[in-house]
SETISE-511253 format. One line per 2 residues: number of its first residue (from 1); their letters; for each residue x, y, z of N, C-alpha, C, O. Coordinates in steps of 0.02 Angstrom, whole numbers, plus 50000, padded with zeros to 5 digits. Atoms other than C-alpha are relative to their C-alpha. Layout:
// residues N
NUM> a> X:Y:Z:X:Y:Z:X:Y:Z:X:Y:Z; ... $
***
This chain:
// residues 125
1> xx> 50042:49940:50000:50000:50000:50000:50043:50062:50000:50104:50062:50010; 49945:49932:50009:50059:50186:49978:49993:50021:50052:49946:50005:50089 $
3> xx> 49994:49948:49931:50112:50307:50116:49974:50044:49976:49967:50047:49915; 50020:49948:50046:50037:50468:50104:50017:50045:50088:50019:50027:50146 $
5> xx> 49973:49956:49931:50092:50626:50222:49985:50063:49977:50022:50090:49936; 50017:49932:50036:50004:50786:50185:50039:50042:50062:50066:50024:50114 $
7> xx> 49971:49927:49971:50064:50967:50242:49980:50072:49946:49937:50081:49903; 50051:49910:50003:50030:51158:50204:49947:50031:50019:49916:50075:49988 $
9> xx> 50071:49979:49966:49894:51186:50314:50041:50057:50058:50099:50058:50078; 49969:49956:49937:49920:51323:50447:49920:50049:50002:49861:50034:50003 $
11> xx> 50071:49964:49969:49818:51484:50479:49994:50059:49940:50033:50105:49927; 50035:49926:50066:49750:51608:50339:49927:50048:50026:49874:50031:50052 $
13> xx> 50057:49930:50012:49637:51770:50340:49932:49970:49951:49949:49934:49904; 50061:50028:50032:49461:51719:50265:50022:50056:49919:50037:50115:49911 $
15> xx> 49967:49946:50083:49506:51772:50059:50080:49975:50004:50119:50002:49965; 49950:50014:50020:49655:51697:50076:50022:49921:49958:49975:49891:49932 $
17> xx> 49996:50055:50038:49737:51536:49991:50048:49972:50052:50069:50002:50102; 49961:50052:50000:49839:51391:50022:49995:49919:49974:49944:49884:49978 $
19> xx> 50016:50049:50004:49886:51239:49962:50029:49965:50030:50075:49978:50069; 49983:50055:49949:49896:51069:50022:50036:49959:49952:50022:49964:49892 $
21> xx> 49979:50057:50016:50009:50922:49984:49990:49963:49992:49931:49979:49984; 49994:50051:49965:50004:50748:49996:50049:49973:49953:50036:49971:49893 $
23> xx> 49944:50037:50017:50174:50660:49961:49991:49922:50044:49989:49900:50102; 50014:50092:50002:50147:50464:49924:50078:49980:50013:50126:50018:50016 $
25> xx> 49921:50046:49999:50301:50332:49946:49962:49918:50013:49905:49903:50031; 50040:50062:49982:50276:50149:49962:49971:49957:49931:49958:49897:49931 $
27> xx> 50057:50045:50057:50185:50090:49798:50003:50074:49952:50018:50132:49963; 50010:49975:50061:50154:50150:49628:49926:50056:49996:49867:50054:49979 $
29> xx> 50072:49928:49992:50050:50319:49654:49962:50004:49961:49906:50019:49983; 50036:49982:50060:49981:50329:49477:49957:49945:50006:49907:49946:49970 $
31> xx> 50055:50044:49995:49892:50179:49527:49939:49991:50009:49897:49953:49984; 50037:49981:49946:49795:50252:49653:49953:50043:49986:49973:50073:49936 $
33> xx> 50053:49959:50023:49646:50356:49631:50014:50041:50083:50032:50014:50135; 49990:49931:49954:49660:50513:49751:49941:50029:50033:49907:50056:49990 $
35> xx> 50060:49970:49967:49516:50578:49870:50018:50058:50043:50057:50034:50084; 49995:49951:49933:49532:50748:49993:49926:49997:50025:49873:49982:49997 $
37> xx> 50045:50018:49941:49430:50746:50139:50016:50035:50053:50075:50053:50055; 50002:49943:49955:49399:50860:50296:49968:49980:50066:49926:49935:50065 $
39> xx> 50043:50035:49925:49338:50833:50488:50022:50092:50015:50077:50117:50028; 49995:49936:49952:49282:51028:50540:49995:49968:50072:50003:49908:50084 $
41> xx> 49992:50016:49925:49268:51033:50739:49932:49974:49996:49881:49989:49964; 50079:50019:49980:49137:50942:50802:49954:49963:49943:49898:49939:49952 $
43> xx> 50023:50042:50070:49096:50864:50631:50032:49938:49978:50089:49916:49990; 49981:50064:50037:49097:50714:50537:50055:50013:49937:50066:50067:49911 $
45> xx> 49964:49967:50054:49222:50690:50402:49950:50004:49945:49897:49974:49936; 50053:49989:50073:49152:50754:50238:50070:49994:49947:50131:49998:49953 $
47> xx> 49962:50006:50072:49209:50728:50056:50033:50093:49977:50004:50147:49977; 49995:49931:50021:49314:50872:49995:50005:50017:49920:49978:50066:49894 $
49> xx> 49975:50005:50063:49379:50843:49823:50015:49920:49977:50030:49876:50017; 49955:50065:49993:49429:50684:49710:49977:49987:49928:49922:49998:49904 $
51> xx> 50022:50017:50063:49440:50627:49545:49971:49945:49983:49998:49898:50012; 50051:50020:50004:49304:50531:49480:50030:49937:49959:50083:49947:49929 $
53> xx> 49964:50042:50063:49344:50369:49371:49963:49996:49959:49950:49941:49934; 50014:49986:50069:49264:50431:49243:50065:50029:49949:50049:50083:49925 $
55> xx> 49928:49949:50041:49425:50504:49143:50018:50040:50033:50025:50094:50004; 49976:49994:49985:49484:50550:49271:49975:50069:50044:50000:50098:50092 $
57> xx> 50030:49920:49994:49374:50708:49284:50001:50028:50071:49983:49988:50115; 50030:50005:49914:49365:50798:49463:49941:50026:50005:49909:50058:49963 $
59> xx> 50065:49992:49978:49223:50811:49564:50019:50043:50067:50064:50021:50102; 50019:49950:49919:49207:50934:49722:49937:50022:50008:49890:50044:49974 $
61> xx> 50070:49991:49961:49095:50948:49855:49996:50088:49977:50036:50134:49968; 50036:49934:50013:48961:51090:49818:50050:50048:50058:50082:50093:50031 $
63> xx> 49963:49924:49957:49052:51209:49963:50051:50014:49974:50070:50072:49979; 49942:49959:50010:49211:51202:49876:49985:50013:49918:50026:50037:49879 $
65> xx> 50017:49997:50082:49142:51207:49703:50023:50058:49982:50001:50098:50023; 49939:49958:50032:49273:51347:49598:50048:50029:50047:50086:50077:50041 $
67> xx> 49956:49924:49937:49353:51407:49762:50081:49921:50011:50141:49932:50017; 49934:50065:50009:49469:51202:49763:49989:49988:49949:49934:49982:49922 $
69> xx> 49977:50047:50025:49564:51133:49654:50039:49949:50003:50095:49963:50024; 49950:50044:49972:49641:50957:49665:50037:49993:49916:50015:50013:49862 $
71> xx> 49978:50002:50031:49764:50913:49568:50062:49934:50006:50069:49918:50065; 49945:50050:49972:49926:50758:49555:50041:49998:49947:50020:49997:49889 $
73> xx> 49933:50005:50040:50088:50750:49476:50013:49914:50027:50019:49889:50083; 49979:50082:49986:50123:50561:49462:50066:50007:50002:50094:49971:50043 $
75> xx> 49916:50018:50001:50313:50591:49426:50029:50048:50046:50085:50073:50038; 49960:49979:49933:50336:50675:49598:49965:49949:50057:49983:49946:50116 $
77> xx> 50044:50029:49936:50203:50557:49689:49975:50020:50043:49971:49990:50097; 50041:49936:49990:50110:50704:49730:49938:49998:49992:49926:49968:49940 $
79> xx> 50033:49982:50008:49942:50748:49755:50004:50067:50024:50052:50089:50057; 50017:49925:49985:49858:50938:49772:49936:50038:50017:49885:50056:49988 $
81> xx> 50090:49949:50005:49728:51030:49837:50000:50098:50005:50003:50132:50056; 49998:49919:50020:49727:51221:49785:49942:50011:50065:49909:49967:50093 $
83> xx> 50045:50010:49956:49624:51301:49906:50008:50112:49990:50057:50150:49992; 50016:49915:50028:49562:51507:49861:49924:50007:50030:49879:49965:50031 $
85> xx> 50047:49974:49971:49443:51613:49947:49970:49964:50043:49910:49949:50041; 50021:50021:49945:49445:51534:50099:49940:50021:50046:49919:50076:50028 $
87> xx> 50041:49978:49952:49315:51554:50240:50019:49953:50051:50054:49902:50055; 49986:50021:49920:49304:51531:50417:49976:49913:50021:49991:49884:50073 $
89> xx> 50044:50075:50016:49198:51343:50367:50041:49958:49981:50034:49897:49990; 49966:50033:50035:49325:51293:50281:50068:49969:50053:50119:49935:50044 $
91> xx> 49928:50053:49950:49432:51241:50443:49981:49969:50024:49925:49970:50049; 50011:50087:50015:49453:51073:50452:50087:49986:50015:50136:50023:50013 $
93> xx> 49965:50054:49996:49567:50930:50488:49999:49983:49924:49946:49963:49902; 50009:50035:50077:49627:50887:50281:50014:49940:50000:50028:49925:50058 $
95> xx> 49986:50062:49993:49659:50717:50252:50003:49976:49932:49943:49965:49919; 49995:50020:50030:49715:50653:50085:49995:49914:49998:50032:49874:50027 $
97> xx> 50002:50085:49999:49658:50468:50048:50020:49991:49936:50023:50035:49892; 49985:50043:50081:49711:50336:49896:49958:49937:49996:49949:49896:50041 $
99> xx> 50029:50092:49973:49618:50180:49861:50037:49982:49913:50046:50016:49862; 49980:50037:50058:49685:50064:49731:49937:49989:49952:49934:50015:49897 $
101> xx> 50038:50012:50048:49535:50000:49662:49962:50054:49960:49921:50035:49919; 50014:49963:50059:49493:50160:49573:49906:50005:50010:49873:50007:49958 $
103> xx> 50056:50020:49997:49300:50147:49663:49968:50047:49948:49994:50097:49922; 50059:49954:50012:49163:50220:49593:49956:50036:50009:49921:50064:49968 $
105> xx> 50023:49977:49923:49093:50284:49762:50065:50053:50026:50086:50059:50084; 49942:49973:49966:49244:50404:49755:49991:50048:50047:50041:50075:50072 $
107> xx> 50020:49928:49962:49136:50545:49865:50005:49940:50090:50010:49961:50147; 49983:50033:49920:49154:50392:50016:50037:49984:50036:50069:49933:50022 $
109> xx> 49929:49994:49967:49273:50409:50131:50017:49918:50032:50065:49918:50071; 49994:50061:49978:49265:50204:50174:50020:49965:49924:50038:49906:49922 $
111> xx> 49980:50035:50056:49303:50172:49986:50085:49984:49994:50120:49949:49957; 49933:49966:50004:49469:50235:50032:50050:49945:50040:50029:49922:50094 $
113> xx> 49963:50035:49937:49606:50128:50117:50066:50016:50022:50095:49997:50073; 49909:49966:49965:49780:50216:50129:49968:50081:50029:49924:50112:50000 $
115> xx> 50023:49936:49995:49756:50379:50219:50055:50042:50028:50105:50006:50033; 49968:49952:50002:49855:50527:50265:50006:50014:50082:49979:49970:50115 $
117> xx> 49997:49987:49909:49887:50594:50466:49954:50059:50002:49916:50071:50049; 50060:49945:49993:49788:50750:50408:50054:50069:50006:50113:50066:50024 $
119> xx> 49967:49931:49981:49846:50941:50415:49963:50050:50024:49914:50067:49991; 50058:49936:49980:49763:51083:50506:49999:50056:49946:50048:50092:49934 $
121> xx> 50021:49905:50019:49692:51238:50407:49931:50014:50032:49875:49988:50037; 50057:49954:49956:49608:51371:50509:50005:50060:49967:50051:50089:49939 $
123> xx> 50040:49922:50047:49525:51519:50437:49986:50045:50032:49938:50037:50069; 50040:49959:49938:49500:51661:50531:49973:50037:49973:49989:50036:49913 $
125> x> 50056:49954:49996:49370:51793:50525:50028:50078:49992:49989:50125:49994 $
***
């Protein structure tokens, strides 16, 4: 299975950006189909981003709909999540997942089986 270890999370002004990481090792990344995923406080995790196996296309949840983009460089073993015009909602625990089999259920975070330690972004007001 792949490793995965996200980072670039910290603290931003609401309107601001950052992106996130996740650096794979372990297994053949391009294998892997890519999911981001989020646990605000006190919340369940929710789907954040993830490409679809349809061609690959991405899909994001309605809240981040034009404000993320994900993105992966296979020949660094890289995934990405762009992240513009933040808000104060938008802080969360991130969590990059991989699943091999490429589901078709890619918005479920149980489809998923390698996962990430997570990175904080907080948004302030």
């Amino acid at each position: 299975q792949v490793q995965l270890v996200e980072s670039g999370g910290g603290l931003v002004q609401a309107g601001g950006s950052l992106r996130l990481s996740c650096a794979a090792s372990g297994d053949t990344f391009r294998s892997y189909a890519v999911g981001w995923f989020r646990r605000p406080p006190g919340k369940e995790r929710e789907f954040v981003a993830a490409f679809s196996r349809h061609g690959g296309i991405p899909d994001y949840a309605d809240s981040v709909q034009g404000r993320f983009t994900i993105s992966r460089d296979n020949a660094k073993n890289t995934a990405y999540l762009q992240m513009s015009s933040l808000k104060p909602e938008d802080t969360a625990i991130y969590y990059c997942a991989a699943d091999r089999s490429w589901t078709t259920m890619w918005r479920d975070a149980n489809e998923y089986d390698c996962w990430g330690q997570g990175t904080q972004v907080t948004v302030s007001s």
